[in-house]
N, C-alpha and C positions, 0 to 999 in steps of 0.2 A: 432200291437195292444197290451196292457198290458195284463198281466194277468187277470182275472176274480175275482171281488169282492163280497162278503159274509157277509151282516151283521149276527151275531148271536146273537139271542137272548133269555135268560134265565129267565122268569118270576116267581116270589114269590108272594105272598099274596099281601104283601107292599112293595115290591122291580123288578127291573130290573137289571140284567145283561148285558152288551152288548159289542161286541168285532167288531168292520171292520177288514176283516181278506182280503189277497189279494192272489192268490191262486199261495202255490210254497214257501210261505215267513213264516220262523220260528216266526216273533214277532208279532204282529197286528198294525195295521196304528194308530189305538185309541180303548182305551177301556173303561171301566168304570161301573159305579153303580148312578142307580136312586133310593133312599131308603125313608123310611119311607112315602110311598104315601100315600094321603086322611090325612094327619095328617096337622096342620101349621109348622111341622119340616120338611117338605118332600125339597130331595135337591138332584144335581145331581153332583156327583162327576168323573172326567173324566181326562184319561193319554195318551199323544201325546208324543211318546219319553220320553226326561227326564223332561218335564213339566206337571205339574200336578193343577189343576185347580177344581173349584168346584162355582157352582150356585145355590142359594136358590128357592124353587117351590112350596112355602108354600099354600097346599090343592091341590096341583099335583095330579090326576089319572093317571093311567095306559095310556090312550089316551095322556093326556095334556104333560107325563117328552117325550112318544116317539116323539110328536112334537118339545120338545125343543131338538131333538136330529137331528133335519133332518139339521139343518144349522152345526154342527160339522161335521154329516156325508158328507156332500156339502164339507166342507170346506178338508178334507181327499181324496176324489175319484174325481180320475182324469179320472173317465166312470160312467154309470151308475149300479146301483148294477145288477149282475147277478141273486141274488136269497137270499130272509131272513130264515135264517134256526134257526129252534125254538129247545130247550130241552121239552120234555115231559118225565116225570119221568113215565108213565104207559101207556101200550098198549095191556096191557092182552095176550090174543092169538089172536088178531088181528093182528096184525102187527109183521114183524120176520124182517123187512131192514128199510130203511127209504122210506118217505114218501110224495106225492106232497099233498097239504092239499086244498082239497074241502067241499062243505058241511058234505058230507058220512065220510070224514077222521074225521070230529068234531066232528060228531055224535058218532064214535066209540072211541073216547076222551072220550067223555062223561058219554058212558054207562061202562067206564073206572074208572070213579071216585069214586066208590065205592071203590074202591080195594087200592085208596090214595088220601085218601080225602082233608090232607092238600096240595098235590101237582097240581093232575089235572084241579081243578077248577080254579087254578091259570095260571095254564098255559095257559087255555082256555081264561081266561083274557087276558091275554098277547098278543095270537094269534090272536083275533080279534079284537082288539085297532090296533097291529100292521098292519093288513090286509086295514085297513081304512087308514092309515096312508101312509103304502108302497101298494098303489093298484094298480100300473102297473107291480108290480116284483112278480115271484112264489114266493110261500113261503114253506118252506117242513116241517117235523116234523120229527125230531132224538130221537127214545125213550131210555133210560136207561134198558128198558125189553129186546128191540130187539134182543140183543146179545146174549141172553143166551136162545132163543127159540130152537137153538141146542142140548139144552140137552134134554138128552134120556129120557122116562118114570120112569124109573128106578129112576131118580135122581129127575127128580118135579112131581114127585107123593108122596102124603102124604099116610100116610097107613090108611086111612078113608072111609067110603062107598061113593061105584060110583056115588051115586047123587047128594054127595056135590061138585065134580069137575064138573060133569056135567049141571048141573042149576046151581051151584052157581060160578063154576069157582077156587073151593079153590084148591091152587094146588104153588109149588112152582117156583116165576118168576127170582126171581133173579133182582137188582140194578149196579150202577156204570158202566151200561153194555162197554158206551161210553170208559171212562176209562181205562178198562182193555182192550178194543180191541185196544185203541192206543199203550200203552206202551205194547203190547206182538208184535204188528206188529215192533216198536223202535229196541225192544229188538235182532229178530230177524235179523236187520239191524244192527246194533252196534255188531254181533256176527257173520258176512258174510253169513249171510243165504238169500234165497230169500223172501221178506216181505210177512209176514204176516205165514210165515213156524217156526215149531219148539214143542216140550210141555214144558207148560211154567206154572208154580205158582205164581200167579200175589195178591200182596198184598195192597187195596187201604185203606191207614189210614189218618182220617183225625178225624172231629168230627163226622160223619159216617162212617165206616168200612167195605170192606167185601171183601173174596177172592174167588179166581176163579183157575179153571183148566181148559188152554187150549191149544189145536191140532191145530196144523196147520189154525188158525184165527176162529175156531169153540170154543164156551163154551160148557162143558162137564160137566161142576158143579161149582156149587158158595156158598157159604155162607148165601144168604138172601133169605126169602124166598117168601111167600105171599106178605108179606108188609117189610120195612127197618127195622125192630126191631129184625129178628131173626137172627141169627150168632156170630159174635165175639162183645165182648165188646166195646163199643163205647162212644164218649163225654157223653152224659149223659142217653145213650140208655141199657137196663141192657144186649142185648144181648138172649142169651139162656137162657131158666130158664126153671124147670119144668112146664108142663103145667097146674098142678094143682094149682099150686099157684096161679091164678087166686081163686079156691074154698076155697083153704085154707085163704087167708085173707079176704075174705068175712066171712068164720065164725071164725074166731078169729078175726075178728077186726070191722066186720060191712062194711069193705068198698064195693062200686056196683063197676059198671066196668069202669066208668070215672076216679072215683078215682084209681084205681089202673091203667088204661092205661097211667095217667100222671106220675105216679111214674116208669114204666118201660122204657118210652117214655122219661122224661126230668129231673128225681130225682136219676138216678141211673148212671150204668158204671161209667167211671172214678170217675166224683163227685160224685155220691154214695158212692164208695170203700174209699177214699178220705177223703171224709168227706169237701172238702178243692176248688176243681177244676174240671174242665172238659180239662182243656187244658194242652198237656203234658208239654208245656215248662215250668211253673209253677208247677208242679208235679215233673218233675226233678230236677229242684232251690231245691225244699223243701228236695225233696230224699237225697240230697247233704248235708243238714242239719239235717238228720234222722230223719225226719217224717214217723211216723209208719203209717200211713194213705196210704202217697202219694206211699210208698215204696211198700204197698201192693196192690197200686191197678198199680203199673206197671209191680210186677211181675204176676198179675191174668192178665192183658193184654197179656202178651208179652207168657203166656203157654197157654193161648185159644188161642191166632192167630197160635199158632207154631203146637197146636192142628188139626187146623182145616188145617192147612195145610197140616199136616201129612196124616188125612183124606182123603184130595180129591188127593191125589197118585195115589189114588185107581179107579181114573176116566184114569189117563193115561198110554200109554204104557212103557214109558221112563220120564225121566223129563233131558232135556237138561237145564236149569233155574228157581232162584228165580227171582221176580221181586218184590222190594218196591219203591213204589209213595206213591200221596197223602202229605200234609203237613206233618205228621208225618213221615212218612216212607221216603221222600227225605231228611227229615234235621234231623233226632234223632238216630246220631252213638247208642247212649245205646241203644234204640228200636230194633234195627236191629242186636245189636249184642247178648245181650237176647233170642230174637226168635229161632236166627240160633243155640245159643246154646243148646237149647231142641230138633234140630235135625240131630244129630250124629249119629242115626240110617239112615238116609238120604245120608249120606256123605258129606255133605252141612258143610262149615268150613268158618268162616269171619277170613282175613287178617287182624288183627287190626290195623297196619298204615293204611292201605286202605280206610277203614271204617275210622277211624277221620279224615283223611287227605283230603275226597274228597270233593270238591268245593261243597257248597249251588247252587241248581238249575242246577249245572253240569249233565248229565248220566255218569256212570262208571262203573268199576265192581269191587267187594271189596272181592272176595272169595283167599284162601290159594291155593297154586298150590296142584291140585290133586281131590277139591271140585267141582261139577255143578257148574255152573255160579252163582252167586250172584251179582246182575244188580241194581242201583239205577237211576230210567228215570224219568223225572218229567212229570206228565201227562199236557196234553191239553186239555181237551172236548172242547173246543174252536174250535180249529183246523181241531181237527177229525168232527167235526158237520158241518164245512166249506167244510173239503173233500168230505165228504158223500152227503152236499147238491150235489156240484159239479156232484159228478157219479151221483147220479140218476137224474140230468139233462139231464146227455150222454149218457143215457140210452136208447137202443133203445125203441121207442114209447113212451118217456118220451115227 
């Protein structure tokens, strides 16, 4: 019998993600993007090998693009699917693995939503369009929190009184959980270790950011905290900032807190600094042309990631590896060689043929003889969501 199939599925507001993923296999069967739903622009764009194709779904919901998707996935799987596995970007301290999703799993979604509000509500879309949709197969729920309910007190405790973590839950969860637990597990492999063994500094840069420190498949510390805005600099996210600046431009400027949660949320990081972009490849075109803008918002990137890295050292015993993914961090030699250079108290040292020379979408390792590993693994959350539905299938009493 073949191996075991996985639809994945990633829901936005106005968008679907989706990947058939077949268990054992580095690429996916089909994948694709249902975007702009509820609009007359809504269209479902989808990649079968090296063909690539796209259908209009003009005033498509959430229900109607996953129905135009049952005849691709038909047309793909040679069985029937073993199990749809969802991204949920929050799970508070409910959830620490993944998850088979019944009414109680939604509900704890739900009472989830506060803590991210443009994500989970959407997700919740997503999961119940697809549950009507695909209603003979499990479906499970992979959160982004999951992963880093490993860390100690110490690390997702705010220094705030006891009742705001305890009623209200304010406390540091941490993002990209998926992520950074694939490529540290990679890395581990790619370095003959036993999977999922090793301490590893994992860097995911994309238009979101954020780093981790981890033990042998455990997180010990990340970068994000409550919600996706706090840690390193990111496409248009400011990152860290004092906390008062919230009071201070309320009285210098008059703004309340919408106005200022868009400005930290979608007016700052790169394109803030910038003035110009959010996206680095465009930032470094302009760098190359001495843009004092683009120049400076790559070296305030490239010394808070290297920062923050520095930081969570201090979660591990040893660090046998760096690790960069994320679109930024697998294809931007200057990003990666930036960073490593701010950490020479590290011992961490980039080969510069290494570092230019490695293949786009390849893993490698780009460090000088003598350096910790310096690893470049392109993530999956795809895959890992597939894997993970899979285990807790095989779970006993699953």
């Amino acid at each position: 019998m073949s191996s075991r199939l996985v639809l994945v599925i990633n829901c936005g507001s106005s968008s679907i993600k989706f990947a058939l993923r077949r268990e054992g296999d580095s690429q996916p069967l089909i994948s694709g993007l249902a975007e702009q739903l509820e609009s007359p622009s809504a269209c479902l764009h989808w990649k079968a090998g090296s063909l690539k194709q796209t259908r209009e779904l003009p005033g498509a919901d959430h229900q109607t693009a996953l129905t135009a998707l049952l005849p691709l996935i038909g047309e793909h799987a040679d069985q029937p699917l073993s199990a749809v596995g969802h991204r949920v970007v929050h799970g508070g301290e409910h959830f620490t693995g993944a998850s088979l999703i019944d009414e109680q799993v939604l509900q704890a979604i739900e009472a989830s939503a506060p803590l991210a509000p443009l994500h989970n509500p959407a997700n919740l879309i997503g999961i119940r369009a697809a549950m009507l949709v695909f209603d003979q197969v499990p479906h499970t729920a992979i959160f982004d929190t999951a992963f880093h309910q490993s860390m100690p007190p110490h690390a997702y405790r705010y220094a705030l009184p006891e009742n705001l973590y305890r009623e209200q839950g304010v406390r540091r969860y941490g993002f990209h959980g998926t992520s950074h637990r694939y490529v540290s597990r990679q890395a581990s492999l790619l370095l003959g270790k036993p999977s999922g063994s090793g301490a590893w500094l994992t860097a995911h840069l994309g238009n979101g950011c954020s780093s981790c420190a981890i033990l042998d498949d455990h997180s010990l510390d990340t970068s994000m905290g409550l919600t996706p805005l706090e840690g390193l600099v990111m496409g248009t996210r400011s990152g860290d900032v004092d906390p008062n600046l919230y009071a201070h431009l309320h009285r210098a400027l008059g703004w309340d807190i919408p106005r200022i949660e868009n400005l930290l949320n979608r007016e700052s990081g790169l394109l803030g600094l910038s003035g110009l972009s959010n996206d680095m490849r465009t930032l470094e075109e302009a760098h190359k042309q001495g843009h004092a803008g683009a120049t400076l918002a790559i070296e305030v990137f490239c010394y808070r990631l290297a920062r923050s890295l520095a930081g969570l050292t201090a979660a591990l015993p040893r660090l046998d590896g760096l690790i960069f993914t994320g679109g930024i961090g697998e294809n931007s030699p200057l990003i990666r060689a930036k960073t490593v250079a701010h950490l020479q108290v590290l011992g961490l040292s980039v080969d510069p043929a290494a570092n230019q020379q490695l293949p786009r979408g390849q893993a490698g390792q780009i460090q000088q003889a003598g350096s910790p590993a310096i690893l470049v693994i392109p993530t999956d959350e795809e895959r890992q969501i597939a894997d993970e539905s899979l285990a807790l299938l095989d779970a006993p009493g699953a």
